[in-house]
C-alpha positions in Angstrom: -19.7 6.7 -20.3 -16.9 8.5 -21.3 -14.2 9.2 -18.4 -11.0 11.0 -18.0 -8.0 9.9 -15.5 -6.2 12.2 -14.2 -2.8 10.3 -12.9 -1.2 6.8 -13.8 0.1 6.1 -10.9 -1.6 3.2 -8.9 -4.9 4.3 -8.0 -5.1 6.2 -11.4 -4.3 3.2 -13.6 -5.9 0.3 -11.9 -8.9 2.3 -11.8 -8.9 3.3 -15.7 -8.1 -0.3 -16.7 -10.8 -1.3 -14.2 -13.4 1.1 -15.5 -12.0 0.3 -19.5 -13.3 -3.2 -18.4 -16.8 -2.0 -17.0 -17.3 -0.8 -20.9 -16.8 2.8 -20.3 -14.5 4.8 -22.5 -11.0 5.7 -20.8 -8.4 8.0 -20.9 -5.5 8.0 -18.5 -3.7 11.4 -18.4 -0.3 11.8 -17.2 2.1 14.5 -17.5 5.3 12.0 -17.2 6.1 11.5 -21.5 7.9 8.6 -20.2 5.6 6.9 -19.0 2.8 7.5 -21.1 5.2 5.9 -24.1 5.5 3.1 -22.2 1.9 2.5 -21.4 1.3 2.9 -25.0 4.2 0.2 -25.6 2.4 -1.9 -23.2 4.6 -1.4 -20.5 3.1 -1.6 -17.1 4.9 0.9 -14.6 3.6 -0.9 -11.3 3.7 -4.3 -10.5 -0.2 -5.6 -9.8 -0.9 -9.0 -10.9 -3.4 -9.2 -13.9 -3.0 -5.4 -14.4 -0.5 -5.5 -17.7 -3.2 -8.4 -19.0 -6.4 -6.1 -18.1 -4.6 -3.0 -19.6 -3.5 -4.5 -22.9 -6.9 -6.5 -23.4 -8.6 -2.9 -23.0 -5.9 -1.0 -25.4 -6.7 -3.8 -27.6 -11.0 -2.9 -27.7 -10.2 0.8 -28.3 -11.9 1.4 -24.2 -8.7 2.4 -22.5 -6.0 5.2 -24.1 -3.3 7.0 -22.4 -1.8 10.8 -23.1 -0.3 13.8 -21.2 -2.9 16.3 -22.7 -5.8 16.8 -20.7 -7.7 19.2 -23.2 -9.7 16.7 -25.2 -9.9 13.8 -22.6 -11.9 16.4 -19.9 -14.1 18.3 -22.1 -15.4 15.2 -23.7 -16.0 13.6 -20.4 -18.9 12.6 -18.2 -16.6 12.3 -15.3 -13.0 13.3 -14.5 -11.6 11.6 -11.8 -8.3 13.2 -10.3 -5.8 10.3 -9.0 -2.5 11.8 -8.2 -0.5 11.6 -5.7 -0.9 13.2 -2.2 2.3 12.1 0.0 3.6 13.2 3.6 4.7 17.3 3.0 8.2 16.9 4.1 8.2 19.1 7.3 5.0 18.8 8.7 3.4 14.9 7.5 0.5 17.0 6.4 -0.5 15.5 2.9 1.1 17.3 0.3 -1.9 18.9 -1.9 -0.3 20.5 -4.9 -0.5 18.1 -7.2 -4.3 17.9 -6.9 -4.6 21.6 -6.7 -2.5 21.8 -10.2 -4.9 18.9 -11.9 -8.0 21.1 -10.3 -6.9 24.4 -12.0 -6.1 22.7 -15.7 -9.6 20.5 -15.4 -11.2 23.8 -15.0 -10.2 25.4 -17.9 -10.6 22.7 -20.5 -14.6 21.9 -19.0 -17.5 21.7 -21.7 -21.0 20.7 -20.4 -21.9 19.1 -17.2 -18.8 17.0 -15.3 -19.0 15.4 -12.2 -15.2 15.8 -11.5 -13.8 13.4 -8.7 -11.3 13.4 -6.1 -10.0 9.5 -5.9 -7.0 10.6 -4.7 -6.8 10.0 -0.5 -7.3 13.8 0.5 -7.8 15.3 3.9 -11.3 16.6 5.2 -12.5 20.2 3.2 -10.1 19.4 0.1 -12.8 18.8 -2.2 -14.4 22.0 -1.2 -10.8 23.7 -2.2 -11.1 21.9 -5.4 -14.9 23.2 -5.9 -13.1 27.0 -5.1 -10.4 26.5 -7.4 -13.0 25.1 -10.4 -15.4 28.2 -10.0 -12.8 30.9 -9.5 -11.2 29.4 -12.6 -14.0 28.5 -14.7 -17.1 30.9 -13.1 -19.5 29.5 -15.6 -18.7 25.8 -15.8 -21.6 23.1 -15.1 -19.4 21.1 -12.8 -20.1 18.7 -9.3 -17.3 17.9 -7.2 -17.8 14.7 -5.5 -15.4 12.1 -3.6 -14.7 8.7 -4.2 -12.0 7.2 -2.3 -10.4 3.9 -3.5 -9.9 0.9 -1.0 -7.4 -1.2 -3.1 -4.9 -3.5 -1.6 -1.6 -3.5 -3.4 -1.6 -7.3 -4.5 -5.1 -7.7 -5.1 -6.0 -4.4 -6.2 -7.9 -5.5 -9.3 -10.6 -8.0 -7.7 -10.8 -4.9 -4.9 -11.6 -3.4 -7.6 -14.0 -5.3 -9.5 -15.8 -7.0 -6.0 -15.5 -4.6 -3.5 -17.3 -4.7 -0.1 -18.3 -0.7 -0.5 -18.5 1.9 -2.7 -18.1 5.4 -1.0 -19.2 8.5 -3.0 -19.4 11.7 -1.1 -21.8 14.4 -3.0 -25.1 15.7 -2.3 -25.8 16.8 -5.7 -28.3 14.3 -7.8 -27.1 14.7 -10.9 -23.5 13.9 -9.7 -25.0 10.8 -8.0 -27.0 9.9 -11.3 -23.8 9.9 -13.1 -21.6 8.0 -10.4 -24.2 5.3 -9.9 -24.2 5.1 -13.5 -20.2 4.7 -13.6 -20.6 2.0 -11.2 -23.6 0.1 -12.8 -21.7 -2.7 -14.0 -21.3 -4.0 -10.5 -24.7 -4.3 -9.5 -24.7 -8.1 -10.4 -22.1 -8.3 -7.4 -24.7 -6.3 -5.1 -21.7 -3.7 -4.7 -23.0 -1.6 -1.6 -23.0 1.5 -3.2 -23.3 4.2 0.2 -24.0 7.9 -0.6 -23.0 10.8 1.2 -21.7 13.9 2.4 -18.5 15.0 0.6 -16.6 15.4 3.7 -17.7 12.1 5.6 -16.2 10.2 2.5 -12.9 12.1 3.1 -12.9 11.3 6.4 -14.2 7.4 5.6 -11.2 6.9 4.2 -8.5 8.0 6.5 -10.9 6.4 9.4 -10.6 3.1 7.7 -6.7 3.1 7.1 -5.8 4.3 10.8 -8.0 1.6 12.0 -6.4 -0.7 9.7 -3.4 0.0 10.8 -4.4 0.0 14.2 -5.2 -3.3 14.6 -1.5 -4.3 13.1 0.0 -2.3 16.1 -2.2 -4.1 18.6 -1.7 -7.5 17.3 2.6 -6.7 17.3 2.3 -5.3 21.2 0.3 -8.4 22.2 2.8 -10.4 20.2 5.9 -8.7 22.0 3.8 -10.0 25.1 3.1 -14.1 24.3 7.0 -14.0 23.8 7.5 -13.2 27.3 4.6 -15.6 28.5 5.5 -18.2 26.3 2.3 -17.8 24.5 1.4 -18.0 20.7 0.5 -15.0 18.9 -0.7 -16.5 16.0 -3.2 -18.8 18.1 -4.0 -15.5 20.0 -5.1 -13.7 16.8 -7.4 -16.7 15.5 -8.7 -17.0 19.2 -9.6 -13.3 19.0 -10.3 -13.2 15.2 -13.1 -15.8 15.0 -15.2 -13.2 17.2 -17.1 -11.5 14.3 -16.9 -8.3 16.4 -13.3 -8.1 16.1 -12.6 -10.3 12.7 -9.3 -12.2 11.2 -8.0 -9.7 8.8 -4.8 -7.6 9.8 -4.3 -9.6 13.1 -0.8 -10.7 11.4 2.2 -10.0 13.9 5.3 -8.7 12.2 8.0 -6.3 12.1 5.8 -3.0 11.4 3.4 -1.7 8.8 4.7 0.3 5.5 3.8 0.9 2.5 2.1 3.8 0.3 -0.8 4.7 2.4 -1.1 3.5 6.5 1.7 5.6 7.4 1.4 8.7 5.2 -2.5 8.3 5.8 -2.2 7.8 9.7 0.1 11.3 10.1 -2.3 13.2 7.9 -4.7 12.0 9.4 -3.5 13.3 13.2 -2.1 16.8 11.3 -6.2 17.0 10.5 -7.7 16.3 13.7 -4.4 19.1 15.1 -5.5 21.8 13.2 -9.4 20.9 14.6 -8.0 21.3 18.1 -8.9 17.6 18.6 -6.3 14.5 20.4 -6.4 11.4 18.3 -4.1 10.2 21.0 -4.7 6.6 19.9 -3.3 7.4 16.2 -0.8 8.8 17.6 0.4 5.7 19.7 0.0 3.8 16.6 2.2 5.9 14.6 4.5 5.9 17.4 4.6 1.9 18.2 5.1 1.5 14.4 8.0 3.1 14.2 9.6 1.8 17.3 8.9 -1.3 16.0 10.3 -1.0 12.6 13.8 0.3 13.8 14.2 -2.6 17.1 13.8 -5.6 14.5 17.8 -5.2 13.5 18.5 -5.7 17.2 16.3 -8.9 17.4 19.0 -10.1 14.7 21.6 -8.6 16.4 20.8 -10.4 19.7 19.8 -14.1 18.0 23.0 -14.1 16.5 25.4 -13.8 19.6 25.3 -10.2 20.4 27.0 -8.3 17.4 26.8 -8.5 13.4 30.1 -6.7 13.2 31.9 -8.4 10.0 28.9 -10.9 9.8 26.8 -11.7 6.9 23.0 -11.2 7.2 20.7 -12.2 3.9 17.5 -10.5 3.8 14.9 -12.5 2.0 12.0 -9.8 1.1 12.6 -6.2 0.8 8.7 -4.8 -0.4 6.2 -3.7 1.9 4.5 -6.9 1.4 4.5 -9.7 -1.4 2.8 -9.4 -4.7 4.2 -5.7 -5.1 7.4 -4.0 -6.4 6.6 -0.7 -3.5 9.2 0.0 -1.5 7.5 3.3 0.3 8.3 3.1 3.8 8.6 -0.7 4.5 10.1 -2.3 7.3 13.0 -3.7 5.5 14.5 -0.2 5.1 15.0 0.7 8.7 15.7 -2.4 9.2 18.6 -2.6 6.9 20.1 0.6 7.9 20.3 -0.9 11.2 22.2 -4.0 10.8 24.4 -2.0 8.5 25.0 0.4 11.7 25.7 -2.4 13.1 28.9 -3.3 11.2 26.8 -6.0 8.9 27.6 -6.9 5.6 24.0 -7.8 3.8 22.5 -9.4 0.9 19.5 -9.2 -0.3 16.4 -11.1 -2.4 13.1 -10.1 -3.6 11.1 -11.5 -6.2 10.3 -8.4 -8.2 11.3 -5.3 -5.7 15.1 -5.0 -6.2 14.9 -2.5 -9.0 12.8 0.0 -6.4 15.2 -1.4 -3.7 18.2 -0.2 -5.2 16.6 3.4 -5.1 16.3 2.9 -1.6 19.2 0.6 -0.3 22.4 1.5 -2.5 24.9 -0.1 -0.3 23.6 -3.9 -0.3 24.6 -6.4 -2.1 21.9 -7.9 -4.7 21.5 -11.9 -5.4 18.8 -13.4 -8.4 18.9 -16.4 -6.4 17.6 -16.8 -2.8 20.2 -19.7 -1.9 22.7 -17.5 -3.6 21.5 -14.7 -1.0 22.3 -17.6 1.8 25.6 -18.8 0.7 27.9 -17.8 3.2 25.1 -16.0 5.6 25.8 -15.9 9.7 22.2 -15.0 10.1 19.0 -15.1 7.4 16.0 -12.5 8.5 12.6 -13.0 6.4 11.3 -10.0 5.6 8.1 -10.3 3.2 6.1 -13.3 3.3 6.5 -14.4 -0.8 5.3 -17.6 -1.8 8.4 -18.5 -3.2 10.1 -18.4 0.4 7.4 -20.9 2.3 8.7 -23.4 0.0 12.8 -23.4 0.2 14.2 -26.4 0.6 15.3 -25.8 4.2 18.0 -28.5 4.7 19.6 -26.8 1.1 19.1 -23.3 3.5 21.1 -24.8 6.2 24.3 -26.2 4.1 24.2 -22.8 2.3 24.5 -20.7 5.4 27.6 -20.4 7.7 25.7 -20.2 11.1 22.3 -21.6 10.8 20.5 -18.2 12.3 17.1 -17.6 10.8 15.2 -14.7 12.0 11.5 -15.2 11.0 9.7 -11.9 11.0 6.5 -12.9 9.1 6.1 -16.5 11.1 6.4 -18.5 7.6 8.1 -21.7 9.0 7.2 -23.9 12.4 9.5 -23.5 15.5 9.1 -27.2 16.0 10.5 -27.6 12.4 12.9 -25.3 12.7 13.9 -27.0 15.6 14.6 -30.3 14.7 16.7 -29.0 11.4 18.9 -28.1 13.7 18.4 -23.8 13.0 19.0 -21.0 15.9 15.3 -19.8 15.2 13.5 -16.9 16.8 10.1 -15.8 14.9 7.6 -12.8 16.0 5.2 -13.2 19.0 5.8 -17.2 19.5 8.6 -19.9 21.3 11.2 -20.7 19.6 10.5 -24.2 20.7 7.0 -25.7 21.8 5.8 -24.3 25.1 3.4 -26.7 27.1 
């Protein structure tokens, strides 16, 4: 089948590589000439591993193709997806609309034949009945279905998501646009995909549902972590004691210092702005948001306190500055407010990440940047782990200790053992557990 992308942005671009792969015919649209000459110079504007391999093995067959004109792309398509961006509206933390709006109105005037056009873009409940408005007033005679199909991708993983998911949601009640989805998503019915049909508004509100529970059980997990400090208990025993009930399940029962990233806390205020303007109290979302954000900006005084009282003039290295590993996103993670605090503080930091420092910079201008994590350490008063990559589970940690002035380690992602900790000799505090082994 032939499809159009509307957006290279995550969503957009591991989706058209993804689809390239099915055996379907691609093109990703984007109005950014920049980066549409660097996708055709293979230049991958994300960091997803396997995605610059996936794209250039698909450029390579002739399935996948990028451009910013939507003209050609559209008309000749079976489906146009749109994929663009939808963040917080700065004001209000409704999600910001316009861009999908803009990529409804120039879809519509480019149409030929039947199209099953495609909001993949996280959108709140009623948009895709906007976008159906904004087709027909523009294009009165165009044979067109407006369906929804949100995406469940985990930054990091993104492409196996992708390619083995545990659902498919499309949201139409129109045949014809369900022939042609279920025909877009053929390929994966070796896997046994579980391809769920419905309404176009209960797949709208599927996906902001899923996200606010998500996130949900990250802020339950980092209360009841707060807690075993005080009891002396262990968190991360508590979450496998609690995980292993299939009712509740392991996943996202992982205490640290708050959630970020491009979609739990944009997704979570949108989410309470919708259920607002429905007269309805999602006073549970709400506390989540609230807890989150709490969280995020008290992690600088955990520092603060393990390291005598006050970081004024003190070194701090911060290993890990992304949202979480195997990304370059810096969109609202923890290691921002958390920075800004310890430089409130009177702190002098360094940082480390393995591939988020460009982003970083965009973010956190007045830090100093290191390659090297030891060269990050050299020097340090206090060391706070940020994101949990790889490549810090496996320092040498008697190298850490002769690098580092004071040997302070603040362990917000619980990567090392207190009782190892311990007998190197470090000042250790981690999230939600002892710093030394409680009978």
């Amino acid at each position: 089948m032939r499809i159009a992308m509307i957006g290279t942005g995550y969503v957009g671009l591991v989706s058209g590589a993804c689809f390239a792969d099915f055996g379907h015919q691609v093109t990703c649209v984007d109005k950014d000439a920049g980066k549409i000459a660097a996708l055709h110079r293979g230049e991958i504007p994300i960091f997803e591993p396997g995605l610059d391999a996936l794209v250039a093995s698909n450029v390579k067959a002739k399935r996948l193709d990028f451009t910013t004109d939507l003209a050609a792309p559209v008309a000749e398509a079976d489906a146009v997806f749109i994929a663009v961006g939808t963040p917080s509206r700065r004001g209000d933390g409704h999600a910001d609309l316009t861009y999908v709006y803009s990529a409804a109105r120039e879809i519509a005037a480019v149409l030929r034949g039947f199209t099953v056009v495609v909001t993949k873009s996280t959108v709140p409940v009623g948009t895709g009945d906007e976008v159906e408005r904004l087709i027909r007033e523009a294009n009165p005679s165009a044979d067109v279905v407006i369906a929804s199909n949100p995406e469940f991708l985990r930054e990091g993983a993104a492409i196996r998501d992708f390619k083995f998911p545990d659902r498919i949601v499309v949201g139409t009640s129109d045949e014809r646009g369900r022939k042609v989805l279920g025909d877009v998503y053929r390929p994966l019915s070796l896997n046994q995909a579980p391809l769920m049909f419905t309404a176009r508004r209960t797949a709208e509100l599927i996906k902001y549902a899923a996200n606010a529970f998500l996130a949900t059980k990250i802020t339950f997990i980092n209360e009841i972590a707060d807690l075993a400090e005080r009891v002396g208990a262990d968190v991360q025993e508590v979450a496998r004691g609690i995980g292993l009930d299939n009712r509740i399940g392991s996943k996202f029962l992982h205490a640290g210092p708050g959630f970020g990233g491009s979609c739990f806390p944009k997704d979570t205020r949108a989410l309470v702005k919708i259920a607002q303007d429905h007269d309805v109290n999602l006073r549970i979302v709400e506390a989540v948001l609230g807890v989150n954000e709490i969280r995020k900006r008290a992690m600088a005084r955990k520092v603060s306190n393990l390291a005598g009282g006050s970081l004024r003039g003190k070194t701090v290295a911060v290993l890990g500055l992304t949202f979480k590993p195997d990304t370059d996103d810096m969109r609202e993670a923890p290691s921002i407010p958390l920075v800004t605090g310890l430089l409130d503080m009177g702190a002098k930091v360094r940082a480390h990440d393995p591939v988020g420092m460009e982003q970083a910079r965009k973010e956190l201008p007045d830090i100093e940047y290191c390659d090297d994590p030891y060269a990050c350490l050299k020097g340090a008063d206090a060391m706070v782990v940020v994101t949990e990559w790889v490549q810090y589970r496996t320092l040498d940690l008697e190298r850490v200790k002769r690098e580092m002035a004071q040997p302070v380690v603040v362990d917000l992602r619980n990567i090392y053992r207190p009782e190892e900790m311990a007998a190197l000799g470090f000042t250790y505090e981690s999230i939600g557990r002892a710093s030394e082994p409680v009978v």
